[in-house]
N, C-alpha and C positions, 0 to 999 in steps of 0.2 A: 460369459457375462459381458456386456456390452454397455458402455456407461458415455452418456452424454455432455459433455462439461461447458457450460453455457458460461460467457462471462463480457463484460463491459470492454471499450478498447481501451483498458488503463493499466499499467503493469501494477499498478498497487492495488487493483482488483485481480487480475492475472495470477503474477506472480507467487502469490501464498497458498494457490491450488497444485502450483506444479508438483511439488513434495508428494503429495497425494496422489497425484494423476501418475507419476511415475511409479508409486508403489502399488497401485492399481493393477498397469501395464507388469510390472515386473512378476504381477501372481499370475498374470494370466488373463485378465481382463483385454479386451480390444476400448482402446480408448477414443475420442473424439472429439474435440473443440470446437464449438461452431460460436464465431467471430465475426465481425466486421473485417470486410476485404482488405483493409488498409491497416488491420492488428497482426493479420495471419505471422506476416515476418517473428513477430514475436512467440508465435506458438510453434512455429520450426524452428526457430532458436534455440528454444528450451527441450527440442528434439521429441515433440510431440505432433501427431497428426492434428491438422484442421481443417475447418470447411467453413466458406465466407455465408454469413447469415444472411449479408446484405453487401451493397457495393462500399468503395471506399467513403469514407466517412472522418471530418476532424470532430471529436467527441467533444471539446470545449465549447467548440462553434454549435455546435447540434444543442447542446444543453441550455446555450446564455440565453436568458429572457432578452438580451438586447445583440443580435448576432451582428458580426459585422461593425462595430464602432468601438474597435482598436479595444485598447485594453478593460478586461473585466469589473463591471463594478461591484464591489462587494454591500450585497444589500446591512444595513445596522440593523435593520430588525428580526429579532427571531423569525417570527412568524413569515416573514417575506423570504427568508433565507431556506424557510421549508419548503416554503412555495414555489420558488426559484429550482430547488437541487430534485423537489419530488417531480414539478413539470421535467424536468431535465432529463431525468431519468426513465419519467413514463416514453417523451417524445422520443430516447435511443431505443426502447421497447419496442414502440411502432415500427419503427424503419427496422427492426430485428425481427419483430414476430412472424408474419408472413416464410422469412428462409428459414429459420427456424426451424417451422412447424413442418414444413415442407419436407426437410430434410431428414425432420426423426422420422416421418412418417415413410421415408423412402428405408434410414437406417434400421428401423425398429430397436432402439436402446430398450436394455430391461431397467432401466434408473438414469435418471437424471441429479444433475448437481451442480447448482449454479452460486456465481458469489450472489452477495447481500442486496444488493441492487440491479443483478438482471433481471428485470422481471418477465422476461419472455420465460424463462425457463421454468417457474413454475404453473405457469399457462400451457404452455407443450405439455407436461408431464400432466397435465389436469386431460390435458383432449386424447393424448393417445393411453391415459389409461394406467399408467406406471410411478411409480412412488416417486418423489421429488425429496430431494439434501439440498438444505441453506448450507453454504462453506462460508463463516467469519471469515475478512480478512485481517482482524484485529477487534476494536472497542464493536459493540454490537448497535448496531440502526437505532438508533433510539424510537422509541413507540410513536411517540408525534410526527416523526419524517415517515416509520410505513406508510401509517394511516394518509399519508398525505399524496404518497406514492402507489399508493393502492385506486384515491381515489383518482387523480390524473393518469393511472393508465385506466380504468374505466370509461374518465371523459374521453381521451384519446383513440381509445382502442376499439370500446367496449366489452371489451373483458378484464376480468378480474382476477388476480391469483386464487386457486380457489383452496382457501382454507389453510392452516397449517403446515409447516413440513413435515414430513416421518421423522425426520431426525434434524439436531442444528449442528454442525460440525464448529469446531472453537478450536481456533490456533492462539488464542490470547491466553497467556498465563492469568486463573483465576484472581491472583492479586491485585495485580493490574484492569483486570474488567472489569467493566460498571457493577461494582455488587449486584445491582435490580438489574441484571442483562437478561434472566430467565433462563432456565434448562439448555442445559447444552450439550454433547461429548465433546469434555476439552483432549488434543494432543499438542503434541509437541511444535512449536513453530520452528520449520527448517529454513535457515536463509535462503533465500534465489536470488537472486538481482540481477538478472540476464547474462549471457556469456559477456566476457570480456575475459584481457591478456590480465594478469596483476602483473602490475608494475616491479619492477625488480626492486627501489626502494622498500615494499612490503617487503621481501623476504630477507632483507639484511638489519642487522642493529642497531639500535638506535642509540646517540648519546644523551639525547633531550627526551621530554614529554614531546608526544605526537597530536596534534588534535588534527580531526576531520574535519574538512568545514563539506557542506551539499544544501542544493535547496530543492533538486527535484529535478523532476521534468515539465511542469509544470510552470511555472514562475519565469525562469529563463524563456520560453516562448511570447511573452509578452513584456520586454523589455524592462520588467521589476526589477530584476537580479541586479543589474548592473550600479544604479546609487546606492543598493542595500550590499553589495560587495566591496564597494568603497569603504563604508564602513564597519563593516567585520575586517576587511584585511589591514585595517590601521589600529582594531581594537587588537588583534593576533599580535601582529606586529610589538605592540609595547610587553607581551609576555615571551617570557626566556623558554618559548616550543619550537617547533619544525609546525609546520603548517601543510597539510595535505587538501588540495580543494578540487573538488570538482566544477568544473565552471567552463563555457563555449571559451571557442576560439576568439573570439571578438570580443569577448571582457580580461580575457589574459591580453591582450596585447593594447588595449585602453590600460590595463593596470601598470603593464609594461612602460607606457608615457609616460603614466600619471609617478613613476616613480615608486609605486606603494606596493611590490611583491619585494618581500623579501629575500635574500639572497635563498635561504633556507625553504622556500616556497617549493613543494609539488605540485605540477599540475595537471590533472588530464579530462577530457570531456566526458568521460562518465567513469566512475570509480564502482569495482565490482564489490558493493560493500560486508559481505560476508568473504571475500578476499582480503580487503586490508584494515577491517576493523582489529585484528588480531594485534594489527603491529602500529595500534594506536591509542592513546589514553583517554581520552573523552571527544565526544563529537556535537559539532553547532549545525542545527539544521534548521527544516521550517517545516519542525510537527508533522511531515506526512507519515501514513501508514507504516508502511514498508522500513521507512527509514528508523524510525522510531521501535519498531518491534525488533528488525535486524538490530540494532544497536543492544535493548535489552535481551536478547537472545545471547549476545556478546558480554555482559556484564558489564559494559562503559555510563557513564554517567554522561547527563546529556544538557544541552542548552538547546530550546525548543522558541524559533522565532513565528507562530503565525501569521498565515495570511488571510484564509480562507477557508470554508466546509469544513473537514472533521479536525484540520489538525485542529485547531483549538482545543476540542475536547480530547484529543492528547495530550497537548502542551498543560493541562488542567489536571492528568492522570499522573502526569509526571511530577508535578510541585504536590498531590495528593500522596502518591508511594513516598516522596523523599528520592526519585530514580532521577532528578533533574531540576531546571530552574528554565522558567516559562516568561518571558519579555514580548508585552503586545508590542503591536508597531508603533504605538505613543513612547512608548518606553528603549525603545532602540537607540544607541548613541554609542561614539566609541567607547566612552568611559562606562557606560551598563553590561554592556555586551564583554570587555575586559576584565569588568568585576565578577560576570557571573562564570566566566570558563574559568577565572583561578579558583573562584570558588567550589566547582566540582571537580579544578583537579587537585587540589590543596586541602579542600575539607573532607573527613575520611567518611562521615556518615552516607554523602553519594555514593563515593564508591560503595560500600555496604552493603545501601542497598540494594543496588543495581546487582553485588555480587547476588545478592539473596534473592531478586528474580530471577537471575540465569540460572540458580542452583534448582529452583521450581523448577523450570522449564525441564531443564535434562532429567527431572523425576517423573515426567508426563508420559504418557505412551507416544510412539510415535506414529510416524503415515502409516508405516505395514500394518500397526496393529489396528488400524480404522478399515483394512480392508474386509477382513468379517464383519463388521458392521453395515459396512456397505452391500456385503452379500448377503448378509440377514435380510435387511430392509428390501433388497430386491428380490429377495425370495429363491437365491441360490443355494443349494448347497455350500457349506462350508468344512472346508479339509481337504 
């Protein structure tokens, strides 16, 4: 069986298919990722073959209704904010479609399976003939961004996905999903978070509570991280923890000046966070996918700062479960941000709950057992 795996250059689209893609590979399947030129790194990383859809590509740049004038503006309105993220996504379509279609049609996949926002890959799988799998990467598309994304890769393209998937793949624990997400098979979410060394701190004891601080890969590229790190590491700072952060070299060594790392401070430019979630008690982020799911995969209790696109509607799923406490950027201050990490590590109902999603999660099936499914739908024998 020969399976297609089409995805955006984002590892928080990426990332939550590798599980899958490996157990795939491991039954027997020949796999293949077709990417943007300038993602592949990432799909060798994770020790999977790829093939560049299209040449190298920055996917923020590609996406922004306003390219090119320095940092992102984040639309207030709904409706503009769909308008924004669905053109965004039709227009990485476009520059994908073409190698795309090119490519299966050289490889001939019996099934395709692409995250939630590639839309090329249900268009390939509509032209050469072969079933198409949506893979969730967490909270599901909300029905007003497809339709929105449906309709700008039409304007764009002229083509349209055509129709339903065979099947919706779900790594989001049902509690956590949008009750109305619609039909799915849910399995188990397995952390990725790209190679990286863990830190030797992870694997030794700790005398204090540990929190994680991260914002992403996202936010640090346009200079946000840096005043919104100021004040998380002076809100840290007044709590009796260890502090673990991920954060560039150029904001640790401003913090370095500015006096405000603590003696107690970790730090490293990317933290492998299903590595050192284990030897850490609750973690402050900024609502993105990946991080948010890794962490309740971990049973930690969480502090969710948005900025942009879906984290919101996680930062919303989490003060919903009880799995966290959600601070807009109006709300950000060191005395908010201090009150809300003692709060999740000092009030037991977070932990709680967060234990009671992890404990869902490990009752799910997991990637292997999605591989018959996947050969059902593609018309393989199974056994």
């Amino acid at each position: 069986m020969r399976v297609l795996i089409v995805s955006s250059p984002a590892e928080g689209h990426f990332y939550p298919m590798v599980p899958l893609s490996w157990a795939l590979r491991s039954a027997g399947a020949e796999v293949l990722v077709a990417t943007p030129a300038s993602f592949l790194c990432e799909v060798t990383g994770a020790g999977l073959p790829g093939a560049a859809n299209c040449g190298p590509l920055d996917m923020i740049e590609t996406m922004r209704p306003d390219p090119g004038t320095g940092t992102p503006r984040q639309a207030a309105d709904p409706d503009e904010i769909r308008r924004n993220t669905g053109r965004g996504f039709a227009k990485l379509a476009k520059l994908a479609l073409p190698g795309t279609l090119e490519l299966a049609r050289s490889w001939k996949p019996d099934v395709v399976i692409a995250e939630s926002l590639a839309l090329a890959g249900p268009v390939v799988a509509g032209e050469l003939g072969v079933p198409f799998l949506e893979h969730r990467w967490g909270l599901a598309i909300r029905p007003e961004l497809a339709a929105v994304s449906r309709e700008q890769m039409s304007v764009l393209t002229g083509t349209t996905p055509p129709g339903p998937p065979a099947e919706v793949l779900d790594v989001c624990p049902p509690s956590f999903q949008f009750p109305d997400a619609g039909p799915a098979t849910t399995f188990a979410y397995v952390p990725y978070n790209g190679p990286a060394e863990v830190p030797a701190w992870a694997l030794r004891s700790r005398a204090r509570r540990r929190v994680c601080l991260t914002l992403g890969t996202v936010l640090p590229r346009y200079g946000q991280v840096t005043p919104l790190m100021d004040v998380l590491i002076k809100a840290l700072a007044e709590l009796d923890v260890e502090i673990a952060v991920a954060m560039r070299e150029e904001d640790r060594e401003r913090l370095d000046r500015l006096q405000l790392l603590p003696a107690e401070v970790s730090t490293a430019a990317w933290l492998p966070l299903n590595a050192v979630l284990p030897a850490c008690d609750a973690v402050i982020h900024h609502g993105g996918s990946g991080t948010t799911m890794t962490t309740l995969a971990h049973g930690l209790p969480q502090v969710a700062l948005p900025h942009f696109a879906d984290q919101f509607a996680n930062a919303e799923r989490l003060t919903q479960t009880g799995t966290g406490i959600a601070l807009s950027p109006s709300e950000v201050d060191a005395d908010s941000v201090a009150a809300a990490v003692a709060a999740v590590l000092h009030e037991d109902r977070y932990r709680r709950a967060a234990d009671a999603v992890r404990a869902e999660i490990r009752t799910l099936p997991g990637p292997a057992d999605m591989v018959g499914v996947v050969k059902r739908i593609a018309g393989v024998a199974v056994g």
